[in-house]
Structure formats: structure tokens, C-alpha cells
Z-matrix of the N, CA and C atoms (Angstrom, degrees):
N
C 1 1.435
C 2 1.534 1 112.28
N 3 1.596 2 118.02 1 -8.49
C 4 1.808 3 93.93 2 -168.86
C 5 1.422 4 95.82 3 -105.97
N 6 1.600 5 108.35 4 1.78
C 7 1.656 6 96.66 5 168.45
C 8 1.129 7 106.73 6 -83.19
N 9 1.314 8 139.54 7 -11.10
C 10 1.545 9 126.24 8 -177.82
C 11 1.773 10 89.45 9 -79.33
N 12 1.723 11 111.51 10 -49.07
C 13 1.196 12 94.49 11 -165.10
C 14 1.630 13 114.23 12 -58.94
N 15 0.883 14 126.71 13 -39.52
C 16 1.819 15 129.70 14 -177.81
C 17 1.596 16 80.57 15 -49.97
N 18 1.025 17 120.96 16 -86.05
C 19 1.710 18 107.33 17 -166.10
C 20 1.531 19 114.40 18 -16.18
N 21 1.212 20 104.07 19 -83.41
C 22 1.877 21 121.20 20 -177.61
C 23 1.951 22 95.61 21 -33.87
N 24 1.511 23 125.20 22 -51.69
C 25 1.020 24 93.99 23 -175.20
C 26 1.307 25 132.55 24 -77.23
N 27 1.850 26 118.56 25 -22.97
C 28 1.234 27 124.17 26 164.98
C 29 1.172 28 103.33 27 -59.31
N 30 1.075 29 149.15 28 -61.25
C 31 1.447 30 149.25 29 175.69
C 32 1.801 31 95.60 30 -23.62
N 33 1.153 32 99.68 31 -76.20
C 34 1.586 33 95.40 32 -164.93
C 35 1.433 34 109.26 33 -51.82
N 36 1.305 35 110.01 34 -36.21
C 37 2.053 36 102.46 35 -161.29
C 38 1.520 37 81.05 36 -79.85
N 39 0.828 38 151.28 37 -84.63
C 40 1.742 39 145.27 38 173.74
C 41 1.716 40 104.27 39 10.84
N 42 1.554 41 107.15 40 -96.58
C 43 1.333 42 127.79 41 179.73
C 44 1.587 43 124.55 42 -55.81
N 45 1.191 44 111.45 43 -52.30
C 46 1.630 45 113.49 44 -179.97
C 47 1.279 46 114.25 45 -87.23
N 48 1.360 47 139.09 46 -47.30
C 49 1.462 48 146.56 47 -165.42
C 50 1.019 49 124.90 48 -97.54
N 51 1.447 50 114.67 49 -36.70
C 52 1.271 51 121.56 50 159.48
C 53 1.855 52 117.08 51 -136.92
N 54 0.993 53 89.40 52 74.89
C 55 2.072 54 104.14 53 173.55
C 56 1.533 55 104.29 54 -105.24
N 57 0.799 56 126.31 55 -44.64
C 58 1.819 57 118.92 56 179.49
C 59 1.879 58 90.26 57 -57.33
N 60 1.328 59 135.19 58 -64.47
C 61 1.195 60 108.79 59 -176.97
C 62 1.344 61 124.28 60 -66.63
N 63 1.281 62 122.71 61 -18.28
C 64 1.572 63 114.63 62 152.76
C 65 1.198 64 144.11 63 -96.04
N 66 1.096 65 104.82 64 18.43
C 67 1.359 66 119.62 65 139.47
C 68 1.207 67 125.91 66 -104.77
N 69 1.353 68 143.81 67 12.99
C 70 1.182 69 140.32 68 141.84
C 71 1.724 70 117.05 69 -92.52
N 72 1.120 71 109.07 70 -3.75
C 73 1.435 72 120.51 71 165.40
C 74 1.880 73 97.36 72 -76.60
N 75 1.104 74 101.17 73 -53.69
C 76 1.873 75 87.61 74 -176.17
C 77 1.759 76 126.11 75 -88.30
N 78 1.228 77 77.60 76 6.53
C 79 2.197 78 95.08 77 -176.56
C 80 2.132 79 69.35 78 -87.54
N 81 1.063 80 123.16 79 -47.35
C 82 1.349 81 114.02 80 -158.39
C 83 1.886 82 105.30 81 -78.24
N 84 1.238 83 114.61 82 -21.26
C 85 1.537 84 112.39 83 -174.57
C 86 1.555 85 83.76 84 -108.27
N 87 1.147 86 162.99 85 -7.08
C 88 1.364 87 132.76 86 121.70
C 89 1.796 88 117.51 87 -5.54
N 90 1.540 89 112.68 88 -74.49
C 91 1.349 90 100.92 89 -174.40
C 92 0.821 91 138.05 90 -66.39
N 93 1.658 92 99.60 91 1.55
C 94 1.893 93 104.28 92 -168.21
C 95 1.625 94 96.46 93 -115.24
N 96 1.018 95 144.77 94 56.11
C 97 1.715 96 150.59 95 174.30
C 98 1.561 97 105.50 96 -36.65
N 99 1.356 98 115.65 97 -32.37
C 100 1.448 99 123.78 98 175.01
C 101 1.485 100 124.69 99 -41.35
N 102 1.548 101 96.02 100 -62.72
C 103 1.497 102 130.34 101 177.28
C 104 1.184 103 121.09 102 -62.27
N 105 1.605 104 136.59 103 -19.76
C 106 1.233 105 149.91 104 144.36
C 107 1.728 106 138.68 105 -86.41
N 108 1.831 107 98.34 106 114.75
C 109 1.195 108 95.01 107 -143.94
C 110 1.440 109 105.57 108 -105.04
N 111 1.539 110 124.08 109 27.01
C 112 1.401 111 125.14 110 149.18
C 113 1.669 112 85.31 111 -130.02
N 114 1.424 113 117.04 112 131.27
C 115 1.468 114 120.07 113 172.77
C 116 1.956 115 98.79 114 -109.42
N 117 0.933 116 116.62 115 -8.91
C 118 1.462 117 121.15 116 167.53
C 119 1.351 118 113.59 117 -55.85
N 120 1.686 119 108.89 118 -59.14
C 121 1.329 120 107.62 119 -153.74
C 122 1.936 121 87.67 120 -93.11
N 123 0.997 122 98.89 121 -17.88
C 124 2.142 123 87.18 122 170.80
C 125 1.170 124 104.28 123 -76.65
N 126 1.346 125 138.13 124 -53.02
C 127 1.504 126 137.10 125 158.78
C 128 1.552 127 114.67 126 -7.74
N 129 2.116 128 98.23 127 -79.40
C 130 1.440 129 97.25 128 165.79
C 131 2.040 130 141.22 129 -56.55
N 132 1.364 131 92.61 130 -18.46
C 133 1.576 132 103.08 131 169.97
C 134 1.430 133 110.67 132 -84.25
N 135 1.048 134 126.63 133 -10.45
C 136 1.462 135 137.17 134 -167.38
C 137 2.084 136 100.29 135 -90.60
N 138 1.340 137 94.30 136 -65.89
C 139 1.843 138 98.60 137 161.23
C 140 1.430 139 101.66 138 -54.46
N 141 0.963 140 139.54 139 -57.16
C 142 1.967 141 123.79 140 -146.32
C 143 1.523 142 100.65 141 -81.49
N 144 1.198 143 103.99 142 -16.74
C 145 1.900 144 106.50 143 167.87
C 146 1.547 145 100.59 144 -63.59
N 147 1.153 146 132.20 145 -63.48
C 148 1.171 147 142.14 146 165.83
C 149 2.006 148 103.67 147 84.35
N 150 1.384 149 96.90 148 52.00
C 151 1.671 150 134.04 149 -172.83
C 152 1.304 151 108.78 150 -83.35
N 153 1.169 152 149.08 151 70.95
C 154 1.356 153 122.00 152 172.35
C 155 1.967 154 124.89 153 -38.77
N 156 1.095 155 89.77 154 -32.94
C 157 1.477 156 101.29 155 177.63
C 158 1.615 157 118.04 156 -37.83
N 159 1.467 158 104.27 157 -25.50
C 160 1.403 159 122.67 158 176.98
C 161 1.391 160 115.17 159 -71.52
N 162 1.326 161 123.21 160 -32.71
C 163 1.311 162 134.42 161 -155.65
C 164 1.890 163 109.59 162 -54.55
N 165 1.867 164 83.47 163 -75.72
C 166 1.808 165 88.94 164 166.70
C 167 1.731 166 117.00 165 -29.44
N 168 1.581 167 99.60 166 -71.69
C 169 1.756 168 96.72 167 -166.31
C 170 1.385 169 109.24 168 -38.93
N 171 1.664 170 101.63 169 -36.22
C 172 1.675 171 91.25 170 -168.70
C 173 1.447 172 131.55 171 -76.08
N 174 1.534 173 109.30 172 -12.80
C 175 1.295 174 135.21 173 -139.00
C 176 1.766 175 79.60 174 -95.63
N 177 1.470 176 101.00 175 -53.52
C 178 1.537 177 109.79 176 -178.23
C 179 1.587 178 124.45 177 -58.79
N 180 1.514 179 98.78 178 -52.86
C 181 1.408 180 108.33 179 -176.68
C 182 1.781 181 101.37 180 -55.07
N 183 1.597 182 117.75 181 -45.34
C 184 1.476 183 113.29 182 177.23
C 185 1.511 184 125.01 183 -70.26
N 186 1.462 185 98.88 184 10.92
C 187 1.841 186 104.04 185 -172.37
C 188 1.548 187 83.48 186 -89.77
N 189 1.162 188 125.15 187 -59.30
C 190 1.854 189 131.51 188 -166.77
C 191 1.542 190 113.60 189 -61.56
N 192 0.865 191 106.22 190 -8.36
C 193 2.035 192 130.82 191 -166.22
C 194 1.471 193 92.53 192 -66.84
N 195 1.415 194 113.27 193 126.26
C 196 1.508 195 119.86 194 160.65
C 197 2.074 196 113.55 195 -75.64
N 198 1.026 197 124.61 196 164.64
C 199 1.219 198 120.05 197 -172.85
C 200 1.994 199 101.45 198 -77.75
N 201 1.147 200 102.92 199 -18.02
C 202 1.612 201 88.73 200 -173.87
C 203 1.912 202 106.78 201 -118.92
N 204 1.648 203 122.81 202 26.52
C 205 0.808 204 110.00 203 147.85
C 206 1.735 205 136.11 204 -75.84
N 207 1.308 206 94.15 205 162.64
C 208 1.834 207 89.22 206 -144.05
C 209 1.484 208 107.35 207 -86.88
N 210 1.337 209 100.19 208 -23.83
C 211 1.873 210 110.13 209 157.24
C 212 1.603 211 112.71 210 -61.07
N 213 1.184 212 147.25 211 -22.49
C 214 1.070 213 133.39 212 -116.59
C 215 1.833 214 85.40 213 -103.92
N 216 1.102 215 139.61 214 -35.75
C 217 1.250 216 150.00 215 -175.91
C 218 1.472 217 117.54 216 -76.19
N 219 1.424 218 117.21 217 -20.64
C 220 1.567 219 123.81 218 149.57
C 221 1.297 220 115.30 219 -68.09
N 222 1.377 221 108.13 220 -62.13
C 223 1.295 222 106.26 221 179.70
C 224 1.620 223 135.97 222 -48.92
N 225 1.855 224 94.84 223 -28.49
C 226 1.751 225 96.84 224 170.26
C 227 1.890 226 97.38 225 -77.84
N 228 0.908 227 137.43 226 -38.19
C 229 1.757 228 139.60 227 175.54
C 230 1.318 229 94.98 228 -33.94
N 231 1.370 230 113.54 229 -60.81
C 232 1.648 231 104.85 230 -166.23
C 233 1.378 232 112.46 231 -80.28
N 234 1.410 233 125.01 232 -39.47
C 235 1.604 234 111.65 233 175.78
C 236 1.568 235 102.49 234 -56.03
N 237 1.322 236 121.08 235 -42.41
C 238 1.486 237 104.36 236 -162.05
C 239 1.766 238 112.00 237 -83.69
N 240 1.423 239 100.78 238 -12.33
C 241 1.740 240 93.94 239 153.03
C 242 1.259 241 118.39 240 -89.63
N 243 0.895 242 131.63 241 -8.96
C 244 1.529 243 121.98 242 173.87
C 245 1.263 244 111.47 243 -76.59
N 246 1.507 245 113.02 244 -48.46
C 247 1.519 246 122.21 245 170.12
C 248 1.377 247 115.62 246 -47.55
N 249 1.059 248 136.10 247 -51.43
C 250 1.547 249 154.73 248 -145.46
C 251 1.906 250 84.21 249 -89.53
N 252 1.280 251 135.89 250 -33.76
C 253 1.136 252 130.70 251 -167.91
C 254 1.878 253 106.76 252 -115.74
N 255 1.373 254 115.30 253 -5.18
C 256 1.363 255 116.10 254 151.77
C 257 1.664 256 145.44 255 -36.76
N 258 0.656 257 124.97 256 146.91
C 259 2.284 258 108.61 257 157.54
C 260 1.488 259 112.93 258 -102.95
N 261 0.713 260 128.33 259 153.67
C 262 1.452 261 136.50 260 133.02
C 263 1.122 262 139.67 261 -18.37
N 264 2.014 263 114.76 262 -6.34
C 265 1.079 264 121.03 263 157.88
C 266 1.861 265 118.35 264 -89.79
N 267 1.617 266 90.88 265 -31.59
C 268 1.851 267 84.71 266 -176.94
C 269 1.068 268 104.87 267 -67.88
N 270 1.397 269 91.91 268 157.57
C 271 1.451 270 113.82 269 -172.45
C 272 1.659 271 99.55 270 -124.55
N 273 1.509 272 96.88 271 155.55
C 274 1.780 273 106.34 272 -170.49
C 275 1.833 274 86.04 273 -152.50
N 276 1.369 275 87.44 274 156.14
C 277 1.666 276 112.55 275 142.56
C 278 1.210 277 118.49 276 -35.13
N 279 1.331 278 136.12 277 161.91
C 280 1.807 279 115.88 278 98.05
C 281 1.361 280 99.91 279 -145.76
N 282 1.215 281 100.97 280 143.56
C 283 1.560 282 128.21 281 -165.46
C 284 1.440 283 112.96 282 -44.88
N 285 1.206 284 133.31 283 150.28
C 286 1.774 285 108.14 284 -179.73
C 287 1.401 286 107.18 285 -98.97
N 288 1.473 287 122.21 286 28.29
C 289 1.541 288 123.53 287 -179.10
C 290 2.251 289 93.75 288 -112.04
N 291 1.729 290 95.07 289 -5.60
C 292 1.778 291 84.33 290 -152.03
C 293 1.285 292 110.25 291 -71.35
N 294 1.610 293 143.55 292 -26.75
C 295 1.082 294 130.72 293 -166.94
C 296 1.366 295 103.26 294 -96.49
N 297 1.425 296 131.22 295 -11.01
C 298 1.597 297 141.36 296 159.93
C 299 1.183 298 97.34 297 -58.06
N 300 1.283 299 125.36 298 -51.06
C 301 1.467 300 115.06 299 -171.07
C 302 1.586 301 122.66 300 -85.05
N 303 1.246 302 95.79 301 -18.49
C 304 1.674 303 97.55 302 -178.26
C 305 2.132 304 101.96 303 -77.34
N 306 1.491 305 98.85 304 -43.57
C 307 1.260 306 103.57 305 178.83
C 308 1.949 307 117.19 306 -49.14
N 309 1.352 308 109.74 307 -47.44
C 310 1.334 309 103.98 308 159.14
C 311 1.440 310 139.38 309 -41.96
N 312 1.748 311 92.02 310 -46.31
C 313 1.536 312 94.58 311 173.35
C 314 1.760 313 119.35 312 -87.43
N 315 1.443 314 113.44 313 12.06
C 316 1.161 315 109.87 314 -168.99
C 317 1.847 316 90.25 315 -106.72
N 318 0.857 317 108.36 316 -46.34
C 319 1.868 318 123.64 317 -163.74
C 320 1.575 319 92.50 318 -82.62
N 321 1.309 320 146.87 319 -51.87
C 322 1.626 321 146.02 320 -163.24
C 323 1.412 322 105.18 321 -111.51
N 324 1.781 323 121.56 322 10.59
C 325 1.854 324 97.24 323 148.11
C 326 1.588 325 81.69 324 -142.50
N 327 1.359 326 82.71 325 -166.93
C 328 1.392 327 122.30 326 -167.67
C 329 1.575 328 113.83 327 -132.71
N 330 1.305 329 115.14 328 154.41
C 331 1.628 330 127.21 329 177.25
C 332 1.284 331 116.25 330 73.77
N 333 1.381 332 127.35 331 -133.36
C 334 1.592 333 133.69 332 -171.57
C 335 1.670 334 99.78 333 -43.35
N 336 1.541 335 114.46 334 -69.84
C 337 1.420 336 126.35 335 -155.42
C 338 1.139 337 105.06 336 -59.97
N 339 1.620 338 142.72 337 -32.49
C 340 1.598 339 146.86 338 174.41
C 341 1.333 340 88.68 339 -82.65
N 342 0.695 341 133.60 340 -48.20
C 343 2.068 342 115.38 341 -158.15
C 344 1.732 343 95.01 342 -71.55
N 345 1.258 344 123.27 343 -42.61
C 346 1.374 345 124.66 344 -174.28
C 347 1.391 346 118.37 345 -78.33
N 348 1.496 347 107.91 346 -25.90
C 349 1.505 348 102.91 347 160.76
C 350 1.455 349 132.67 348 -75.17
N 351 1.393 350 113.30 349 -22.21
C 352 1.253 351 128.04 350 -145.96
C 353 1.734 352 69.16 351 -108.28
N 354 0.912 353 128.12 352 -40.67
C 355 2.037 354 108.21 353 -169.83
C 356 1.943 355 96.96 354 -84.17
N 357 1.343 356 115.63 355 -10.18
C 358 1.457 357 85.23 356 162.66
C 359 1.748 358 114.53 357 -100.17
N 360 1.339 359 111.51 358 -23.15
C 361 1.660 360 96.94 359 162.97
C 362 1.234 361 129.77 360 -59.18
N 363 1.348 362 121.77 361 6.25
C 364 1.466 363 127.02 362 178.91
C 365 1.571 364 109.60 363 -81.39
N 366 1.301 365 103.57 364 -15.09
C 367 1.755 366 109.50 365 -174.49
C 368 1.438 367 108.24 366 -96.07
N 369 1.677 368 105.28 367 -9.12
C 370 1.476 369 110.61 368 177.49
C 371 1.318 370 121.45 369 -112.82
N 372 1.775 371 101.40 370 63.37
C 373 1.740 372 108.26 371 169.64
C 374 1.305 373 115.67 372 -40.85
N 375 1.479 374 112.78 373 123.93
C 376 1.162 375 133.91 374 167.13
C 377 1.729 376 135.66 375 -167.34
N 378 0.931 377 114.01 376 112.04
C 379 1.896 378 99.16 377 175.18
C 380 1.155 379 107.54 378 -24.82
N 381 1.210 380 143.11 379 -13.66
C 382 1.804 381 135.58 380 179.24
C 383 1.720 382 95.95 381 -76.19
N 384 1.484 383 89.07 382 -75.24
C 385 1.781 384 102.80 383 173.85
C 386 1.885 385 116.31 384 -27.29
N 387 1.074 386 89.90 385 -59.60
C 388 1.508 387 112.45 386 167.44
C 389 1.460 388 116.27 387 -35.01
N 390 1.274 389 109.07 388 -49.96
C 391 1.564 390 107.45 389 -169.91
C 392 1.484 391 109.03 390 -91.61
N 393 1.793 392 117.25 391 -34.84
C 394 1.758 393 124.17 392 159.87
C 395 1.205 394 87.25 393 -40.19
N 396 1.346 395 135.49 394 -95.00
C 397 1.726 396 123.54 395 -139.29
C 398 1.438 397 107.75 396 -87.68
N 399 1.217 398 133.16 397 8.33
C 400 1.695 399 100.50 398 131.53
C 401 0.703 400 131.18 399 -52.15
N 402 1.896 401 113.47 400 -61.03
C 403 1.509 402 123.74 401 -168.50
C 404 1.557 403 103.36 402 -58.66
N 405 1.155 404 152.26 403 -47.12
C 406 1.242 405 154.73 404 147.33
C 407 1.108 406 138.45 405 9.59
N 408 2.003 407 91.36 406 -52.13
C 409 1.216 408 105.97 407 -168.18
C 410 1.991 409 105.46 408 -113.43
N 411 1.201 410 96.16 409 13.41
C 412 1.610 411 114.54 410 178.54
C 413 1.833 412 102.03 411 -88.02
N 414 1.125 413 121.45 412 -19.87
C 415 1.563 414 116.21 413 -173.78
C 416 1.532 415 97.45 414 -121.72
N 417 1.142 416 98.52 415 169.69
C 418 1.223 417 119.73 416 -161.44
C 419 1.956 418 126.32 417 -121.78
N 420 1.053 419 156.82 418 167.29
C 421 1.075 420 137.36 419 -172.58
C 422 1.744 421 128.86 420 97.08
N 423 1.229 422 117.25 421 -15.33
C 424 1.239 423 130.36 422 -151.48
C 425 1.309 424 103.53 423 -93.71
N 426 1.555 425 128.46 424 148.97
C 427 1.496 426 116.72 425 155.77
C 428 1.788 427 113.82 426 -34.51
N 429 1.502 428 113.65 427 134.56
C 430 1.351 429 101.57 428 -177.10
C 431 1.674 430 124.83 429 -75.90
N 432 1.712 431 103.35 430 -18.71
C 433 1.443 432 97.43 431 154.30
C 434 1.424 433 140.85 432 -49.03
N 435 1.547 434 99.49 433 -42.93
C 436 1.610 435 81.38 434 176.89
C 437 1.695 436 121.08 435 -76.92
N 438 1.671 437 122.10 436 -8.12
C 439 1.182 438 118.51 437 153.90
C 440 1.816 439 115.17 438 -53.04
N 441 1.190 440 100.33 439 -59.79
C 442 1.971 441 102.37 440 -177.50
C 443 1.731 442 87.50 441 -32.21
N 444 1.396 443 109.74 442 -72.95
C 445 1.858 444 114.42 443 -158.98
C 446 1.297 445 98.94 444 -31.45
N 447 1.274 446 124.59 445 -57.58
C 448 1.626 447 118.13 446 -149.94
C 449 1.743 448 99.85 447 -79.44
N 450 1.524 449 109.32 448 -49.57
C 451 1.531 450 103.84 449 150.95
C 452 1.627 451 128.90 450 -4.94
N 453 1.602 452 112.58 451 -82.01
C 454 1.004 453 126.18 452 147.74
C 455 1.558 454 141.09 453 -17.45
N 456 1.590 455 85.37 454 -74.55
C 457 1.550 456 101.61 455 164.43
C 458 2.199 457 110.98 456 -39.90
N 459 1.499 458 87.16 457 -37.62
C 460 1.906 459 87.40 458 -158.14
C 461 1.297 460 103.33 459 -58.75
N 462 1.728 461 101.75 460 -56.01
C 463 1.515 462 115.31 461 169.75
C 464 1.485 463 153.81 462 -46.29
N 465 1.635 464 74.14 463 -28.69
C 466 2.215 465 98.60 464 164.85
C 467 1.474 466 105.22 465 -69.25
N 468 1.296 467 119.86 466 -43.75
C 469 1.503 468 111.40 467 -146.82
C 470 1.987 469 86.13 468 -108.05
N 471 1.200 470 116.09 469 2.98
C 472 1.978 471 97.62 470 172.27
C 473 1.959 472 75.40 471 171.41
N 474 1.129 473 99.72 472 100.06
C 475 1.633 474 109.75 473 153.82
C 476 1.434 475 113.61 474 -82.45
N 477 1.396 476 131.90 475 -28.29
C 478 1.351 477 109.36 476 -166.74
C 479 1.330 478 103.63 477 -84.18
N 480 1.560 479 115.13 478 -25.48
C 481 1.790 480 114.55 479 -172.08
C 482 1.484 481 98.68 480 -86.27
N 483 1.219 482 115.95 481 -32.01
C 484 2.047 483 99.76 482 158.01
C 485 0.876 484 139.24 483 -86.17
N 486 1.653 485 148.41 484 -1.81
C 487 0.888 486 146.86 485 -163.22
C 488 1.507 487 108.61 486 -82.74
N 489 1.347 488 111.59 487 -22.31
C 490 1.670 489 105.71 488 158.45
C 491 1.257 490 132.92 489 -89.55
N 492 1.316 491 110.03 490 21.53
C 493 1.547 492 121.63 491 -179.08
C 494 2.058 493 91.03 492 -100.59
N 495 1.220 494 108.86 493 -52.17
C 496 1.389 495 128.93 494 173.91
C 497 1.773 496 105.65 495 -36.15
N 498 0.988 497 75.43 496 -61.36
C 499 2.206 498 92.43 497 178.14
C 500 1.760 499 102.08 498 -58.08
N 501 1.352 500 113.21 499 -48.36
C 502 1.503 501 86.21 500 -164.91
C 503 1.189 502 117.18 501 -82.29
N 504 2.043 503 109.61 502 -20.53
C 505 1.375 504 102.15 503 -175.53
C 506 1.875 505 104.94 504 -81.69
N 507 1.283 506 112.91 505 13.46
C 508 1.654 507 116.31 506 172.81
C 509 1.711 508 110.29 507 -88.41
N 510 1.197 509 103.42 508 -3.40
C 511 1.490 510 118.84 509 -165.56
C 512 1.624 511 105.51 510 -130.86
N 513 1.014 512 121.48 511 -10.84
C 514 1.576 513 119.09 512 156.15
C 515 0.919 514 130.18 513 -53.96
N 516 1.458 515 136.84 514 135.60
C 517 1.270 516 104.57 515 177.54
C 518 1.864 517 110.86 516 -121.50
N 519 1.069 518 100.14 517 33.22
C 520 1.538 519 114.79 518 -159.32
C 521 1.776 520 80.11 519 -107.06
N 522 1.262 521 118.04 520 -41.29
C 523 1.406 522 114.13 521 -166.50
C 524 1.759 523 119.05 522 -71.66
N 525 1.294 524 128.67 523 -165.97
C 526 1.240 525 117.85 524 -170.23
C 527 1.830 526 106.89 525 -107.27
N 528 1.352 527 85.64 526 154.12
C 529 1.666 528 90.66 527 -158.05
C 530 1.483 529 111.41 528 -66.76
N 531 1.475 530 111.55 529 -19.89
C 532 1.377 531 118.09 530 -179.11
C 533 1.554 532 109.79 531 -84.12
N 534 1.338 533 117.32 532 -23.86
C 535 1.473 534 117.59 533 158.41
C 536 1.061 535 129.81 534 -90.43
N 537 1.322 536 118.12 535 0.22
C 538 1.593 537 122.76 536 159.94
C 539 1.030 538 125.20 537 -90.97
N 540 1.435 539 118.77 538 -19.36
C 541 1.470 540 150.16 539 152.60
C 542 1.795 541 109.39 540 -40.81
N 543 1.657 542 97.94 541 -82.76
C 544 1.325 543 93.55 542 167.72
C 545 1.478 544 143.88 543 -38.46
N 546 1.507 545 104.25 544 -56.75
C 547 1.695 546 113.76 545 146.81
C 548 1.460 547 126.87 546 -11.58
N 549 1.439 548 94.46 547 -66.59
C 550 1.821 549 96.56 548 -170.34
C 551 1.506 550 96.85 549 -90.96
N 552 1.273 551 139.94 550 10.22
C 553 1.213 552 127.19 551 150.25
C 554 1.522 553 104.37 552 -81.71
N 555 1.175 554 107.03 553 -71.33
C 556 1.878 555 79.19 554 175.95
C 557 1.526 556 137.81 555 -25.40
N 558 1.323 557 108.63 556 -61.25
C 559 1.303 558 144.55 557 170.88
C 560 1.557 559 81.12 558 -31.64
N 561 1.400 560 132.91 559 -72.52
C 562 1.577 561 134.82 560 -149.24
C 563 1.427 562 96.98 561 -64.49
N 564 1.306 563 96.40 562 -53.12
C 565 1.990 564 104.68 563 -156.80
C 566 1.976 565 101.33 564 -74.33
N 567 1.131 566 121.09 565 -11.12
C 568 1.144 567 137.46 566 -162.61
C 569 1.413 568 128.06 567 40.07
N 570 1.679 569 111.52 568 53.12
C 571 1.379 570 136.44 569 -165.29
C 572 1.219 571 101.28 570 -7.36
């Protein structure tokens, strides 16, 4: 029993007594991705904090991000859970290079790095956003998740002016069955 208790109390001096300094200890190993040598499982400790405070550093640190650093795909996991578990009151950054840069990686690759970009531009309503996941959703080939994201994305930021974009690609038949699938589930449930 006093190893659980040593837990419960590190736990507490960690979380309750002293959390503003540890969390500015990891707003600070945010910038250094180098220095951390599982970025997965900081990724996942980074969501289960469930901090907005994280958002900016991350938002930033992923604006400077080359496409083939090897952190760089945790790090969108955790902005886009943090985001996804945010309000409408926090407030963040975002870099003025970030949706230029997300658009690159959404439109010029394919697989993990487009599906993960394209599900955190969904939190960034905008006619910019807007015009990435059309073009997005005009080609073909891609993991079909990151189509759903931009999907999504269309519908977050103006459902009534997309919901017939939703319908036709549910009625394509050139498109993929698991995204035509999705479609007419929306379409049913009336997202």
C-alpha cells in the first residue's frame, strides 16, 4: 500500500501543487522535439492534460516543422486533440505561415501526414481552409480519411453551403465506397 501511496502523492505535488510549473516545463519541451526521445507518448501526455495552453506552442512549433521530421505527426495528434476538446473561449496563436503549411502537406502528400493535417485544419474555419478542402476533395487517390477531415472541415465552417457537395460525392460512383458510405451517413443523421 505505500507504493500506491508515494504514487497518489507524486501525483498530487506534480498535478495540484505544482502544475503551473509543469506545465510550463512542457509548453518549454514543446520547442525542443529533439530532446524528447519518445514524442508519441509526450504527444499522448500532452492530450490527457487536456491544457489548452498547449495548443499555441504546438500550433507554432508545427508551423517550423519540416514534412519528414519524425516528431512532427505526434505533435499534429496532440494539437488536434487538444483542439477537438477546447471551447470557444481559448484562445491560441496561429502562426501566419500555418494554414500555408498545412495546405502543402494536405494537397502534395498522401497517407498519415494529409489525413492529420487536413483533421487539424478543420478547427481552422476559414475561406483559406475552405479552399484546401475543396481542392482536396477534387482528386482522388488519398487515404480516405483525410477526405472525411476536409468533409468535416466543409461542414464545420458552413453546413448548409456543403451539404450538397456531401450528397454528390455519396452518389459518385467513381469515388471510394468507404467515403461514399460516410456521406450518406451524414446525409441520414443530418450532421
Amino acid at each position: 500500500m505505500t507504493d500506491i501511496n508515494h504514487k497518489l502523492d507524486l501525483l498530487y505535488d506534480l498535478l495540484v501543487d505544482n502544475f503551473t510549473i509543469l506545465k510550463n516545463e512542457l509548453i518549454g519541451l514543446i520547442a525542443q522535439p529533439g530532446k524528447i526521445d519518445n514524442t508519441n507518448k509526450f504527444a499522448s501526455l500532452l492530450s490527457e492534460l487536456k491544457n489548452s495552453d498547449f495548443i499555441g506552442p504546438l500550433l507554432y512549433q508545427i508551423s517550423l516543422a519540416d514534412r519528414n521530421d519524425i516528431w512532427l505527426t505526434d505533435y499534429l495528434y496532440a494539437a488536434i486533440n487538444l483542439l477537438e476538446e477546447s471551447s470557444f473561449d481559448d484562445e491560441f496563436a496561429v502562426p501566419p505561415n500555418f494554414i500555408a503549411k498545412l495546405e502543402a502537406w494536405i494537397i502534395n502528400n498522401k497517407g498519415e501526414l494529409a489525413w492529420k493535417a487536413a483533421n487539424l485544419l478543420k478547427y481552422l474555419e476559414s475561406e483559406q481552409a475552405e479552399r484546401i478542402q475543396l481542392k482536396k476533395l477534387e482528386e482522388r487517390g488519398d487515404f480516405f480519411l483525410t477526405y472525411v477531415e476536409c468533409i468535416l472541415g466543409l461542414l464545420r465552417y458552413n453546413k448548409a453551403k456543403h451539404m450538397s457537395m456531401a450528397k454528390q460525392i455519396a452518389e459518385d460512383e467513381t469515388r471510394d465506397n468507404e467515403l461514399r458510405e460516410f456521406c450518406r451517413d451524414i446525409i441520414s443523421r443530418q450532421y
